[in-house]
C-alpha positions as CSV (number, residue, x, y, z in Angstrom):
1,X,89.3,75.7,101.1
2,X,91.7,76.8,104.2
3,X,90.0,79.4,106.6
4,X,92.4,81.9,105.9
5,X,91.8,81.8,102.3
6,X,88.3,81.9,102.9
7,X,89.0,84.6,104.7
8,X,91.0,87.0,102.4
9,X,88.0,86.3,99.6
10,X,85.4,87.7,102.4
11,X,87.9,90.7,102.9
12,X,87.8,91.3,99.1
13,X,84.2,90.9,98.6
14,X,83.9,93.6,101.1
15,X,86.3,95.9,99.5
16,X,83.9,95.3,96.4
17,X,80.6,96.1,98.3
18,X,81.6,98.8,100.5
19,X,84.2,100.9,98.6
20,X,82.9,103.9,96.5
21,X,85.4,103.1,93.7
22,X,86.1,99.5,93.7
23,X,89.4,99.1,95.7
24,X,92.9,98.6,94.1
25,X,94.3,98.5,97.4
26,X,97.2,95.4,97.8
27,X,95.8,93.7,101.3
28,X,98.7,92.5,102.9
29,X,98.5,90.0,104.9
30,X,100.1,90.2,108.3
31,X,102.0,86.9,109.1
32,X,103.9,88.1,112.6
33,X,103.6,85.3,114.6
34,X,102.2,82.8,112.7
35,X,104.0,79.4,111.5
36,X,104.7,78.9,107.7
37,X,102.3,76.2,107.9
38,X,99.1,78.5,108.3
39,X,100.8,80.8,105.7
40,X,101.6,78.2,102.9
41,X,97.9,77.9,102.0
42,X,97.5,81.6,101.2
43,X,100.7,81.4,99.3
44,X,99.2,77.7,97.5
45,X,96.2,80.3,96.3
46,X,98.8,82.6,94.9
47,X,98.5,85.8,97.6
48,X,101.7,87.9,96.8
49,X,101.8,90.5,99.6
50,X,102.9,89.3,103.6
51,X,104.0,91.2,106.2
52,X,106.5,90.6,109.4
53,X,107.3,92.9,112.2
54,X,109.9,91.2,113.7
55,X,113.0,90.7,111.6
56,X,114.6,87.4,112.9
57,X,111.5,85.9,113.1
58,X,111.3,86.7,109.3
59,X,114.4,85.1,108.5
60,X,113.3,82.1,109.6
61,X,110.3,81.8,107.8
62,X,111.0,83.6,104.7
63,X,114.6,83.0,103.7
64,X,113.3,79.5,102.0
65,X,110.0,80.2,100.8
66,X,110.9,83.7,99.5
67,X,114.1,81.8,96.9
68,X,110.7,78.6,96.2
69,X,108.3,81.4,95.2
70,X,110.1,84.5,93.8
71,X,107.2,86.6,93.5
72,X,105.9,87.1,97.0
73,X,107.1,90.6,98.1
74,X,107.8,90.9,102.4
75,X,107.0,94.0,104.2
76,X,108.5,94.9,107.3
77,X,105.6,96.8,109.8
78,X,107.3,96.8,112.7
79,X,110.2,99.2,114.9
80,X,113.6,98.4,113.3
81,X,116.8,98.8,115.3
82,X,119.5,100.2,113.2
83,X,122.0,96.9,114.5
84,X,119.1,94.8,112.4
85,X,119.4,96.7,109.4
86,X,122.0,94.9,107.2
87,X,119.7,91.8,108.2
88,X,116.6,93.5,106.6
89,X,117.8,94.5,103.4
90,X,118.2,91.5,101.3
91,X,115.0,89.9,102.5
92,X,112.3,92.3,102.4
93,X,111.1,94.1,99.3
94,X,109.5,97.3,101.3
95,X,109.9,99.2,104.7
96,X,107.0,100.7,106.5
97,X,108.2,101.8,109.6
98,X,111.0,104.4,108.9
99,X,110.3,106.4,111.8
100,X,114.1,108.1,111.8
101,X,116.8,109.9,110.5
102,X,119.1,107.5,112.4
103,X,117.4,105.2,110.6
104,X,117.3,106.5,107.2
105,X,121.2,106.8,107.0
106,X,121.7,103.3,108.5
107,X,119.1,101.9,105.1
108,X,121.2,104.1,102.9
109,X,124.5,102.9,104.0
110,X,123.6,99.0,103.7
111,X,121.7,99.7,100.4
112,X,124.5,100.9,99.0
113,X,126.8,98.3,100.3
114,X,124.4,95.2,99.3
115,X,123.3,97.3,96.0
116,X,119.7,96.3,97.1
117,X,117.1,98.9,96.9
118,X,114.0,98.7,99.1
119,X,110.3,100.6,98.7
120,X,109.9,102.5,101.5
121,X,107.1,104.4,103.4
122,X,108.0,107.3,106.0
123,X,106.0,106.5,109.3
124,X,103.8,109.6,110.2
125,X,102.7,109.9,113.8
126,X,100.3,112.2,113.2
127,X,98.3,111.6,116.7
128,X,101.3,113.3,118.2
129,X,101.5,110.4,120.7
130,X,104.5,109.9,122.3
131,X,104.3,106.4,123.0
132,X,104.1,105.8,119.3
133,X,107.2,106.2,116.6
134,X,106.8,108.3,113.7
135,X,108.2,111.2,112.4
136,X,106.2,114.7,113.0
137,X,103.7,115.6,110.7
138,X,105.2,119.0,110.4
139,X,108.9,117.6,109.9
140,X,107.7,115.2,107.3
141,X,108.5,117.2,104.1
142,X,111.9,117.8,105.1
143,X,112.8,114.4,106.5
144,X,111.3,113.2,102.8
145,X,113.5,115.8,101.2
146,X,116.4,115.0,102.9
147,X,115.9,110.9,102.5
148,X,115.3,110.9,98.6
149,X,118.1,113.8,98.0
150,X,121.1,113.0,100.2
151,X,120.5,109.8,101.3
152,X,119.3,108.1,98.0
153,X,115.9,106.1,99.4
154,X,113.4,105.1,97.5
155,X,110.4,107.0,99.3
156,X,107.0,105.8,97.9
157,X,104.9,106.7,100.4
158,X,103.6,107.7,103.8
159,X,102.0,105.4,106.7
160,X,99.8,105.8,109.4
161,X,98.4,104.2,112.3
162,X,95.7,106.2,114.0
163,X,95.5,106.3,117.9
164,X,93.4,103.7,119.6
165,X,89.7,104.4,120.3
166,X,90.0,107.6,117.5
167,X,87.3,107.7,114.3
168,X,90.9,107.1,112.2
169,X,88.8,109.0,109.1
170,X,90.1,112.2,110.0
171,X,93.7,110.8,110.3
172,X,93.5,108.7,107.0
173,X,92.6,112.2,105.3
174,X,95.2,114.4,106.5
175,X,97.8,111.3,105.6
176,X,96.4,111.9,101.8
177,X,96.8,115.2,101.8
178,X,100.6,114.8,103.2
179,X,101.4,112.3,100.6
180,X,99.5,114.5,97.5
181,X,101.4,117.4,98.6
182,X,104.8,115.4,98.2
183,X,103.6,114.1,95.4
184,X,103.6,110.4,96.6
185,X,101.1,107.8,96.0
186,X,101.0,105.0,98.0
187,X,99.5,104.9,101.4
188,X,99.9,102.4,103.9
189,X,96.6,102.7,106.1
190,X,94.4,100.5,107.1
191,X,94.3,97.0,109.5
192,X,91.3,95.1,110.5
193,X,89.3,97.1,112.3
194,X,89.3,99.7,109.7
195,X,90.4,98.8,106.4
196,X,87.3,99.8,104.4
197,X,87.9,103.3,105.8
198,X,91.0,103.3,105.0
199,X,90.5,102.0,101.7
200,X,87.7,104.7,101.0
201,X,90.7,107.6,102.1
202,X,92.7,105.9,98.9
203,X,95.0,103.6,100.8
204,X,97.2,101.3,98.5
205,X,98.6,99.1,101.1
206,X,95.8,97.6,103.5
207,X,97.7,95.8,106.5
208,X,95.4,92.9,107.4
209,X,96.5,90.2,110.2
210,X,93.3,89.4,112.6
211,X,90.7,89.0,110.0
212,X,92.9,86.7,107.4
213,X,94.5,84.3,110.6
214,X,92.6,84.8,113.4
215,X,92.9,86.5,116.6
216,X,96.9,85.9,118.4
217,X,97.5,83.6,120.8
C-alpha cells in the first residue's frame, strides 16, 4: 500500500477514536505542490476530495485527470487574483478562500458567463490579523447577504484558519456559531495540526496536506 494511502486510513481511524460523534467530515487532501505521481495512488484507492492553492499549477495537474476520473471534486484553498478567475471556474468544483467583494463580483460575472456554478465558502478572519485575508467577522452577514442576493453565489459555508501558536478551539466555536446563525452548514476548519479539534467543533471540510504527503520540500 502507498504511504499516503496508509496515511489517510491512520487520519480516519483517528477521526473514529477521538471524535465524540463519529466524524462525517470530507478530509481533503491537500495536493499544492505535489506531482500527480504521489497523488494518483490516493486517487487508484478512490479518495474524491483534493485541494490546490495555486491555480496554474492546478491546471496542469488536474485538467486531465479531472475529464479520466469525473468524480474527484478540486478545491481551491488558496488567495485568488480576480485576473485568475475565469481560469478557476471550469476546473474547480468549490472555492474556499473568497476573502472579497472584489472578488465576489468577479465569480459572479464569469459564472454567469461559463454557466458554471461553484460551492463556495466565505473566508472569515476572525483573528483580526492583518497579514491574513478574510472578510471581518462583523461584516460577514452582510457580505453573505449581499453575495447570495445580488450577486447570485452559491454560499455554503464559512472558513477559518486560526492564528499561529493560538488553542484554535475557541476560533473553531465562534466559526459555528457564525455559520448556525446564517443558517449554513458546512465548515471548512481544520489542517494537520488540528483536525480532530476541528472536527469535534463540527467541521465538514478537514483540509489535510502534511500528514497525507509528507512534510514540503
Amino acid at each position: 500500500m502507498h504511504k499516503t494511502v496508509n496515511n489517510l486510513l491512520n487520519i480516519q481511524n483517528q477521526l473514529k477514536l477521538q471524535c465524540q460523534n463519529i466524524s462525517s467530515a470530507k478530509i481533503i487532501a491537500v495536493s499544492k505542490t505535489f506531482p500527480i505521481s504521489e497523488i494518483l495512488p490516493l486517487i487508484q484507492f478512490g479518495h474524491l476530495d483534493y485541494g490546490e492553492n495555486k491555480i496554474q499549477e492546478a491546471i496542469e495537474k488536474w485538467t486531465l485527470i479531472k475529464k479520466e476520473f469525473n468524480q474527484i471534486k478540486l478545491h481551491m484553498l488558496g488567495k485568488i487574483q480576480t485576473n485568475k478567475v475565469k481560469y478557476l471556474i471550469p476546473l474547480f468544483d468549490y472555492i474556499h478562500s473568497l476573502d472579497n467583494q472584489k472578488l465576489a463580483e468577479k465569480i459572479s460575472h464569469e459564472q454567469e458567463k461559463k454557466n458554471i456554478k461553484p460551492k463556495i465558502f466565505i473566508q472569515v478572519n476572525l483573528g483580526q490579523e492583518s497579514q491574513k485575508s478574510g472578510i471581518d467577522k462583523i461584516q460577514v452577514e452582510s457580505f453573505y447577504n449581499d453575495c447570495i442576493n445580488r450577486l447570485g453565489l452559491d454560499i455554503v459555508g464559512l472558513m477559518c484558519i486560526p492564528p499561529q501558536f493560538s488553542d484554535p478551539n475557541p476560533f473553531f466555536l465562534e466559526l459555528k456559531k457564525i455559520a448556525k446563525v446564517l443558517g449554513l452548514k458546512e465548515l471548512s476548519m481544520g489542517m494537520s495540526s488540528d483536525f480532530i479539534k476541528a472536527a469535534n467543533h463540527g467541521s465538514t471540510f478537514l483540509r489535510i496536506g502534511t500528514d497525507i504527503f509528507g512534510e514540503r520540500g
